[in-house]
Backbone as JSON, one array per atom type, in Angstrom:
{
  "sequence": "XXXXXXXXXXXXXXXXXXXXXXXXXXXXXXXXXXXXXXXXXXXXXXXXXXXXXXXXXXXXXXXXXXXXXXXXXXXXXXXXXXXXXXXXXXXXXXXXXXXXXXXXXXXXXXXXXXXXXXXXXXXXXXXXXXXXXX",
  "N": [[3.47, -21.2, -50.43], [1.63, -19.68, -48.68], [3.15, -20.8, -46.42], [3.71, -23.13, -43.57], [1.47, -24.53, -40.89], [2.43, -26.81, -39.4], [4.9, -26.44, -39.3], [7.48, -24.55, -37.36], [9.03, -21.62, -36.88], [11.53, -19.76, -35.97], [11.98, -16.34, -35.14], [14.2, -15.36, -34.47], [16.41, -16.5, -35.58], [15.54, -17.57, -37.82], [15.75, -20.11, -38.41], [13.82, -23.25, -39.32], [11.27, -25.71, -38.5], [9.81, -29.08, -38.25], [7.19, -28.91, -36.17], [4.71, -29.99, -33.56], [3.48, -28.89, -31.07], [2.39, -26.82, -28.7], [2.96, -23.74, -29.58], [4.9, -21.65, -27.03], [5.5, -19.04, -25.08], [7.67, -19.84, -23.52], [8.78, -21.66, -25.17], [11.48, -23.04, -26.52], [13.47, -22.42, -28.93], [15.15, -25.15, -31.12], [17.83, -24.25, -32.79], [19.1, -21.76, -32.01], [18.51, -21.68, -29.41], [17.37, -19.55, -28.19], [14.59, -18.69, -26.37], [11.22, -17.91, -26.54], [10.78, -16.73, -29.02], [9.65, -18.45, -30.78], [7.45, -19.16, -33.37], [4.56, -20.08, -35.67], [5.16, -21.09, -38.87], [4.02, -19.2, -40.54], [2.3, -17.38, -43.21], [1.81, -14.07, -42.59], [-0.46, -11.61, -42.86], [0.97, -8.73, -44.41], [2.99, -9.82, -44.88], [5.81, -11.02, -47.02], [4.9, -13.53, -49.23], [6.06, -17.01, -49.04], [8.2, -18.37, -51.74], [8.19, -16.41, -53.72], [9.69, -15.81, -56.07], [10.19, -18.19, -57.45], [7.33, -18.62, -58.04], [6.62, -16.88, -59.78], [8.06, -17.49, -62.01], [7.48, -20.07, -62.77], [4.25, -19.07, -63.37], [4.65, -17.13, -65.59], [5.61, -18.81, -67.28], [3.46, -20.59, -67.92], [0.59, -22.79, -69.21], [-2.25, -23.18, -68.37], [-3.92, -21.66, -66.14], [-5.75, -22.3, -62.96], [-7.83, -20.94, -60.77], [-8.66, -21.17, -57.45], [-11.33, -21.48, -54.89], [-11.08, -18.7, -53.57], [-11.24, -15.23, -52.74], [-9.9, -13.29, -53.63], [-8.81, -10.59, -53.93], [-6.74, -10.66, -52.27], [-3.2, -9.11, -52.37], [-0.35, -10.93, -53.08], [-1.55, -12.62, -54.78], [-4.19, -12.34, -55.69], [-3.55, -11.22, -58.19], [-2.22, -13.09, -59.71], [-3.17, -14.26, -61.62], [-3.56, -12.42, -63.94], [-1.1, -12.29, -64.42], [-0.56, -15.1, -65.47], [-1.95, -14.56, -67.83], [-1.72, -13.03, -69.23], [1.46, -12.46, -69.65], [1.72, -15.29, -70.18], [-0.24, -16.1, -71.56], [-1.79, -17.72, -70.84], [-4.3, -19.86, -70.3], [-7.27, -18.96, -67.98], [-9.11, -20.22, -65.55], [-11.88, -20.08, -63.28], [-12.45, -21.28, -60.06], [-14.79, -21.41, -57.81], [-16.74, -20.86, -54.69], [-18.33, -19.07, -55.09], [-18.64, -15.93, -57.47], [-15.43, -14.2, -57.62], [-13.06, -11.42, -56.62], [-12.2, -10.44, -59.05], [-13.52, -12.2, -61.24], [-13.69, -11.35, -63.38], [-11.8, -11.59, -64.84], [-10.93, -13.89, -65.81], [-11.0, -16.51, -68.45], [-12.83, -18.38, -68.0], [-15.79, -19.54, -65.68], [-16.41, -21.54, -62.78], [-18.81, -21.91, -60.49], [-19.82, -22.84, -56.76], [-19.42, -25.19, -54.45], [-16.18, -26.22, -53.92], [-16.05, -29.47, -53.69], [-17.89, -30.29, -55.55], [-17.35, -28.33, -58.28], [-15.0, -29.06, -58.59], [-13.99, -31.35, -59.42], [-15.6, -32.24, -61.17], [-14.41, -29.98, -63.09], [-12.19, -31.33, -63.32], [-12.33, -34.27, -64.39], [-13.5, -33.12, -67.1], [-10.97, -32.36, -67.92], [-9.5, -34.69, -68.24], [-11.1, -36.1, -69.82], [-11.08, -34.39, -72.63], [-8.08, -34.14, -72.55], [-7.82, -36.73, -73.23], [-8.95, -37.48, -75.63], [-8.0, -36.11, -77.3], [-5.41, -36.82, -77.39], [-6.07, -39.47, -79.01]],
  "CA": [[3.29, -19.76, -50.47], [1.31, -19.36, -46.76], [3.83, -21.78, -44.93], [2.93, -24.55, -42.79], [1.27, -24.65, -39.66], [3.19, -27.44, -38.65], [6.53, -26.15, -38.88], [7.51, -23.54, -36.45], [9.61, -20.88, -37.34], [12.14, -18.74, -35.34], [11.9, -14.82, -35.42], [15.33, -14.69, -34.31], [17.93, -16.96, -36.12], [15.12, -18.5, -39.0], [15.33, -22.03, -38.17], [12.42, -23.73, -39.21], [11.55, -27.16, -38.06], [8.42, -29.95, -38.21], [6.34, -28.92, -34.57], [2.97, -30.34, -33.4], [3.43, -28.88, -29.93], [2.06, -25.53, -28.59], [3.93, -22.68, -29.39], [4.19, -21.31, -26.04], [6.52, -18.12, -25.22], [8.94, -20.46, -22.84], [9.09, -22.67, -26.05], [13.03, -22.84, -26.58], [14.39, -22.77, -30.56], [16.6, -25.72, -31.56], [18.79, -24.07, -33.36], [19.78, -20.71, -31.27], [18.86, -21.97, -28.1], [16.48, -18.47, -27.41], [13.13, -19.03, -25.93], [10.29, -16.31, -26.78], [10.65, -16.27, -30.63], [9.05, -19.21, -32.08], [6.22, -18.84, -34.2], [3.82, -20.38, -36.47], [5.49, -20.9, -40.13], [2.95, -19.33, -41.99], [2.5, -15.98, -43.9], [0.51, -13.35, -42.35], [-0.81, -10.36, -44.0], [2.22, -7.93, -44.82], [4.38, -10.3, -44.8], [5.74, -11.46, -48.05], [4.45, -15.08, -49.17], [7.31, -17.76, -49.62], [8.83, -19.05, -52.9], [7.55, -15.54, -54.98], [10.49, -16.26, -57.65], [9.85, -19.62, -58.42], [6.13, -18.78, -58.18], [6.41, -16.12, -60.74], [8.63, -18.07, -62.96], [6.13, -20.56, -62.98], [3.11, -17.89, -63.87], [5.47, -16.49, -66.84], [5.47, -20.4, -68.43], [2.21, -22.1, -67.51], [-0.55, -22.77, -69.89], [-3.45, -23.21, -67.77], [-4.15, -21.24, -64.58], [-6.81, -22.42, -61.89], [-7.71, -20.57, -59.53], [-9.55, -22.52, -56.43], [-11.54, -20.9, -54.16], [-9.97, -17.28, -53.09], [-11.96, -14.31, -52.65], [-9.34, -12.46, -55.12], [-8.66, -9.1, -53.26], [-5.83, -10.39, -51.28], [-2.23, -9.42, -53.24], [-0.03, -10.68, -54.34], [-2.16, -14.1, -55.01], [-4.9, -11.74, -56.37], [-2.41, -10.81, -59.1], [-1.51, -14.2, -60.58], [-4.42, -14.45, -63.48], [-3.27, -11.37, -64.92], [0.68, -12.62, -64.84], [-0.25, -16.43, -66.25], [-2.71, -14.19, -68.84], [-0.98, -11.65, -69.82], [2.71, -13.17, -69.72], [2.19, -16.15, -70.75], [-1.02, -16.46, -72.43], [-2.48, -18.92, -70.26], [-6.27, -19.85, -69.94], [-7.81, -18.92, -66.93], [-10.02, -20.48, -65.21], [-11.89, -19.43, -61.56], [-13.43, -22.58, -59.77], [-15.03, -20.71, -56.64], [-18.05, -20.99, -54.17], [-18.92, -17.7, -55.44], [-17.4, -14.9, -58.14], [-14.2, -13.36, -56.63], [-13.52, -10.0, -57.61], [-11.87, -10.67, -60.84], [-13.63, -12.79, -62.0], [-13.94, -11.21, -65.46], [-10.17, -11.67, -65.84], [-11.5, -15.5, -66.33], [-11.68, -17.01, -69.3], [-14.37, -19.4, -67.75], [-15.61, -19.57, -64.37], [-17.63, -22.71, -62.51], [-19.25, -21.57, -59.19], [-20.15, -23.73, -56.95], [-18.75, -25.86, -53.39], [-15.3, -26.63, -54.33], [-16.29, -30.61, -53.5], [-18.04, -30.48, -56.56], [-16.78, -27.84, -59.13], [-13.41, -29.61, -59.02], [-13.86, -32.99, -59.71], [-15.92, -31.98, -62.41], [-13.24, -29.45, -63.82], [-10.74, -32.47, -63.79], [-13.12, -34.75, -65.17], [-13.5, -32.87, -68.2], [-9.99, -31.96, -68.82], [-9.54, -36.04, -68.53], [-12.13, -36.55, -71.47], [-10.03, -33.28, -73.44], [-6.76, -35.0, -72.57], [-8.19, -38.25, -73.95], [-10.11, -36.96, -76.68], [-6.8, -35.31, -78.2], [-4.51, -38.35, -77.64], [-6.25, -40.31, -80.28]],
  "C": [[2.88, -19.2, -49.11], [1.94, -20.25, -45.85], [2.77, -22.61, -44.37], [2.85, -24.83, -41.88], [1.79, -25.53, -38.8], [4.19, -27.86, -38.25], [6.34, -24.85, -37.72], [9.3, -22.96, -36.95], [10.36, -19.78, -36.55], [12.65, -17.6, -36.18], [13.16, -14.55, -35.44], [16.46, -15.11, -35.18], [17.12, -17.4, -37.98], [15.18, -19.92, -39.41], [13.72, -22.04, -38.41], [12.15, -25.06, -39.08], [9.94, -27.58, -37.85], [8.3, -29.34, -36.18], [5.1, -28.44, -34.35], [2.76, -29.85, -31.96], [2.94, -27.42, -29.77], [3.32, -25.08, -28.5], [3.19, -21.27, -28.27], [5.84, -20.37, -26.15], [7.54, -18.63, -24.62], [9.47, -21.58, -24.19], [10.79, -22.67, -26.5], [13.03, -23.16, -28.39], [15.52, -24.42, -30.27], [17.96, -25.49, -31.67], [19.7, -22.71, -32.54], [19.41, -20.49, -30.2], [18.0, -20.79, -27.23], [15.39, -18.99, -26.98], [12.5, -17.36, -26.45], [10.11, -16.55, -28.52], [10.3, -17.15, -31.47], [7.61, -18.83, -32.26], [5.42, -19.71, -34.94], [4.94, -19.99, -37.57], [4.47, -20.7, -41.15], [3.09, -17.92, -42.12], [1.46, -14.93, -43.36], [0.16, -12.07, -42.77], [0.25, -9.14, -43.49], [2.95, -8.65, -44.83], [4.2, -11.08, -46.13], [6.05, -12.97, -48.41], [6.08, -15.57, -49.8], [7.24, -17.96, -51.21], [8.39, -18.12, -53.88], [8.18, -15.94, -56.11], [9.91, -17.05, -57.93], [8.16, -19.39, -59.0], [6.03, -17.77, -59.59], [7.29, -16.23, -62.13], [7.75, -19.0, -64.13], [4.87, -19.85, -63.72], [3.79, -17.71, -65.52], [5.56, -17.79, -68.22], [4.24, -21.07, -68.36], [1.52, -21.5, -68.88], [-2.04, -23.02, -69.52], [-3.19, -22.79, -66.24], [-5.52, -21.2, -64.3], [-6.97, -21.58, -61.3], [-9.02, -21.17, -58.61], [-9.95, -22.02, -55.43], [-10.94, -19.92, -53.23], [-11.5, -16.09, -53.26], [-11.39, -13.31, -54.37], [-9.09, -10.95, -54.94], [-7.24, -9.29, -52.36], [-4.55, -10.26, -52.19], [-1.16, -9.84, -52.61], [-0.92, -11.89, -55.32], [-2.98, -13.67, -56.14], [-4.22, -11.54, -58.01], [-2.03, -11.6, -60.2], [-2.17, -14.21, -61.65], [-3.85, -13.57, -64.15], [-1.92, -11.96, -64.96], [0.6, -13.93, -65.47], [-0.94, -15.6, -67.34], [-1.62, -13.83, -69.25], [0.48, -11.58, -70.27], [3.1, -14.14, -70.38], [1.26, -17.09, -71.78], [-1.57, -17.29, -72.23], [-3.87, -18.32, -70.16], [-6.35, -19.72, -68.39], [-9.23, -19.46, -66.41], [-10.28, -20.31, -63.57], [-13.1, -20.59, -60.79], [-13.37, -21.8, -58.26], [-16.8, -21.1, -56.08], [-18.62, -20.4, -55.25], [-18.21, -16.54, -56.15], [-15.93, -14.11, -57.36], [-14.26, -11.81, -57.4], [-12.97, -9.49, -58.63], [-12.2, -11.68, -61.12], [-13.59, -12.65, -63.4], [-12.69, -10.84, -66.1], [-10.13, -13.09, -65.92], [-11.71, -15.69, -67.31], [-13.0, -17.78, -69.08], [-14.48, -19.25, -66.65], [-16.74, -20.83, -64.2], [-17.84, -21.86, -60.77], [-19.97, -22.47, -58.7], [-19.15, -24.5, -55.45], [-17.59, -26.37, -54.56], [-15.29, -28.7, -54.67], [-17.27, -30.9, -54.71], [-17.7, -30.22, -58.09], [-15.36, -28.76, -59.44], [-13.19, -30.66, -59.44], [-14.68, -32.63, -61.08], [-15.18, -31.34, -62.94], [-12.18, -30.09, -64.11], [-11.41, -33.73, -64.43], [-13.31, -34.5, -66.74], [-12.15, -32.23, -68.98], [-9.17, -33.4, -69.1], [-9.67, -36.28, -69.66], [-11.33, -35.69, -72.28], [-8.65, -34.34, -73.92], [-6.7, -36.41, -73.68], [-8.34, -38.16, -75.36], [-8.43, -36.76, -77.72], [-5.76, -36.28, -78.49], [-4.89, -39.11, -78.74], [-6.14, -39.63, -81.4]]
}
């Protein structure tokens, strides 16, 4: 969804390609041979995050939505609880330092360093998982 800092991404043709090297303005493209226009492959605010379809295909079928430390103000990310709720009738759950600002579109919330909340939130959907199998 925010791309990957360790592709690099041309402005001009859209080549995108694995690179660990500074992106420097003499940096030359691969693929169309310009210099000046590579970039960072990642998403930066106005610009619209990769794979939305699939992501909102996804949302429309799931039965359990996480959400994992986010503030919850930034859209379209902000957005998703209400489209796995509301769409598809998924549980929500908000595993965060600290409340975001929907939290109370959560069915549950754990607060809390992610290095702990999470291992415990998969922990007990383990024991669930288990529990139901027999």
């Amino acid at each position: 969804m925010h791309g990957e800092l360790w592709r690099s991404l041309c402005a001009l043709c859209g080549d995108v390609r694995e690179n660990r090297a500074d992106l420097s303005t003499g940096l030359v493209c691969g693929a169309c041979g310009e210099a000046g226009s590579m970039r960072p492959n990642v998403v930066w605010f106005h610009e619209i995050p990769y794979h939305m379809d699939r992501i909102e295909r996804l949302l429309a079928r799931c039965g359990l939505f996480v959400s994992i430390g986010t503030s919850g103000n930034v859209y379209p990310a902000a957005g998703f609880v209400q489209q796995a709720r509301f769409r598809a009738g998924a549980r929500a759950v908000e595993l965060n330092l600290e409340p975001s600002e929907g939290v109370g579109l959560f069915h549950a919330a754990r607060h809390g360093p992610a290095t702990v909340v999470v291992p415990e939130f998969v922990d007990a959907l383990r024991l669930r998982a288990m529990a139901h199998a027999r």
